[in-house]
N, C-alpha and C positions, 0 to 999 in steps of 0.2 A: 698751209695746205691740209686740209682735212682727207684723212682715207678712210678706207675699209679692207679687212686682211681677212681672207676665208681659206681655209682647211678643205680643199674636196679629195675624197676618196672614190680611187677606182675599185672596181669589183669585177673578176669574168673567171669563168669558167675555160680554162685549156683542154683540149684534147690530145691525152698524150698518144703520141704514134711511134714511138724510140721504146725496146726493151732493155734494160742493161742488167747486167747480170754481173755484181764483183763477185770476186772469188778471193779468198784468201790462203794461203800456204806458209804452213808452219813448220818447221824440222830441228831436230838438235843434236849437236854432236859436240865430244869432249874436244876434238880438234878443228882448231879458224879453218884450216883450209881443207878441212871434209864437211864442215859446215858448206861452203861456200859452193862446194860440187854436189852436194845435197840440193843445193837452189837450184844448181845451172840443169841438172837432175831432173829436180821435180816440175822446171818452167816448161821446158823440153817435151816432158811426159804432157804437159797440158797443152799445149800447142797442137801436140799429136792427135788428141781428142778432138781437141775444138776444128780442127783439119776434115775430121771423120767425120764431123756434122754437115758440113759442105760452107764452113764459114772460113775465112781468109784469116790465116794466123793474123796478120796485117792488124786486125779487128779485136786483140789484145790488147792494152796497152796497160801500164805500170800507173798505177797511181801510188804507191808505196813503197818501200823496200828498208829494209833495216837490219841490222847483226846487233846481238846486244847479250851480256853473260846473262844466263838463269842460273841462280840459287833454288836452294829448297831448305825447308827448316827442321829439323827433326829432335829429339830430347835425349838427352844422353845425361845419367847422375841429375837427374829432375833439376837441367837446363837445360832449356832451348837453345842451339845453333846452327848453325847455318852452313853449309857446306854445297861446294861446286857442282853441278849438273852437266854443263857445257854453253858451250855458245847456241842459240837460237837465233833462225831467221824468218822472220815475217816478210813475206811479200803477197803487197794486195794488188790485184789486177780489176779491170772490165774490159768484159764484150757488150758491147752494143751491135743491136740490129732493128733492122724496120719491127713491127710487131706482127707478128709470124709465129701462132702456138705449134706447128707443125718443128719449127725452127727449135723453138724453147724445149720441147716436150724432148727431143734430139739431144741438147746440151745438156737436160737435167737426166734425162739416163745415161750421158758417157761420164758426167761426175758420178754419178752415184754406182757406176759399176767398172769405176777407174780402179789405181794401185792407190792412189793418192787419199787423202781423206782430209777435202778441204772445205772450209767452212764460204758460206754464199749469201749473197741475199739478192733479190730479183725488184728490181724498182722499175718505173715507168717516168717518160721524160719526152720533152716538146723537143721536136727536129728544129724549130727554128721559133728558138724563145726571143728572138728580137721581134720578132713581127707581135706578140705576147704583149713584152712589155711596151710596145708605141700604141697597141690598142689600150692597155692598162693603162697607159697617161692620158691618153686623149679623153676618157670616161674620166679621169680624175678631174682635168679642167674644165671639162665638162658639170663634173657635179657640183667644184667648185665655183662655177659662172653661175648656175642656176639654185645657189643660197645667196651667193653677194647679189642676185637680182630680187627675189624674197625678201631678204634682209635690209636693202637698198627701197624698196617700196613700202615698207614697214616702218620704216626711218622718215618718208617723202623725200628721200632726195636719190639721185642720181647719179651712176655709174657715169664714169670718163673715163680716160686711157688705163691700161694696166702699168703702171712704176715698178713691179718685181714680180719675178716668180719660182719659187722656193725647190728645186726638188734636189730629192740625197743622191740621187745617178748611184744607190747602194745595190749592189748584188743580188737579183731576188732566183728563189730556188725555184724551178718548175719541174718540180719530178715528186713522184707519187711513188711514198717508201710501201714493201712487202713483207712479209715476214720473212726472217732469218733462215737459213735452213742449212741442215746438214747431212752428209755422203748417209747417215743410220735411218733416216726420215724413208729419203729418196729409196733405199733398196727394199724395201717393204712392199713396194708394190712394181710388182717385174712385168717387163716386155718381151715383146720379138728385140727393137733396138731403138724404141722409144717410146716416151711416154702419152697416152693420149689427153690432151689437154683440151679444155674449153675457156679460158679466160680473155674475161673484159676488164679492161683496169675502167675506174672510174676518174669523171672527169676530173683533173688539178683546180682546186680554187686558188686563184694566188688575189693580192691587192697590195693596192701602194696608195701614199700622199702626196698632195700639191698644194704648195700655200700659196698663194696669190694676194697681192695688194694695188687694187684699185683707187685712183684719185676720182673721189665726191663730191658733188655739188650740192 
């Protein structure tokens, strides 16, 4: 049985319509369980805000969380060593919401004129990246149909059934990163109780592969 095995790549442009916004909070303390009320604390305080923008605590949610000791290093008799700081806790959150700069411009001055002083970054993301990636395949077998026909009349012979076809079903990202930012950024430029905003995120390019093997005549 003689084949032919073609590589097509998809190519599209998404429109992202999802904001998210992580937020990260950091705190430390010489004691585990003032560490711990320090979190329960400062999640609290955030929720508070994110309430005051008119978004649903609901629309927090945890992608992070961690306790871990911090050390620091300092020199004593010209050596270095290292002594105890306290426990530290990291915990990274997002809010997502439809894209709404009236919304954003709202959440980036109640960080920036919180107690808190947490670190952010603002990305952009497809509400519904399956429909995404079924068009990203279809354009891929797509491209890959029309090289094995090229290739196939270049050769003189002839396309018959497809025997396999290749793809990695792997994770693809549809979100559109921003820049980083932080509470010393944000308070530089004040409001009434928020910030006026004009932003377009640009479209996500994402693409994927499909290998396909055609039997030939």
């Amino acid at each position: 049985m003689r084949t032919i095995k073609v590589t097509g790549r998809g190519h599209l442009k998404a429109k992202p319509d999802i904001t998210r916004i992580t937020i990260t909070l950091e705190n430390t303390d010489r004691d585990y369980d003032n560490t711990l009320r320090k979190s329960a604390k400062d999640t609290e305080e955030l929720k508070k805000l994110i309430a005051g923008t008119g978004l649903e605590t609901s629309s927090i949610k945890t992608l992070h969380f961690n306790i871990d000791t911090k050390y620091e290093s300092y020199r004593e008799n010209d050596e270095y060593k290292r002594r105890f700081v306290g426990y530290e806790y990291t915990h990274r959150m997002k809010v997502e919401f439809e894209n709404d700069n009236d919304i954003l411009g709202r959440v980036l001055y109640a960080l920036g004129h919180s107690k808190l002083s947490p670190e952010f970054r603002i990305s952009y993301a497809v509400k519904n990246p399956e429909s995404a990636r079924n068009n990203l395949l279809k354009k891929a077998v797509e491209d890959a149909k029309e090289k094995a026909e090229i290739l196939a009349g270049a050769a003189c012979v002839a396309l018959k059934d497809i025997l396999t076809v290749d793809y990695s079903w792997g994770e693809i990202d549809i979100t559109y990163e921003s820049a980083k930012m932080t509470k010393s950024i944000l308070v530089a430029e004040d409001s009434t109780d928020a910030y006026n905003l004009d932003i377009e995120p640009d479209d996500i390019d994402i693409e994927d592969t499909v290998t396909v093997i055609w039997e030939i005549e």
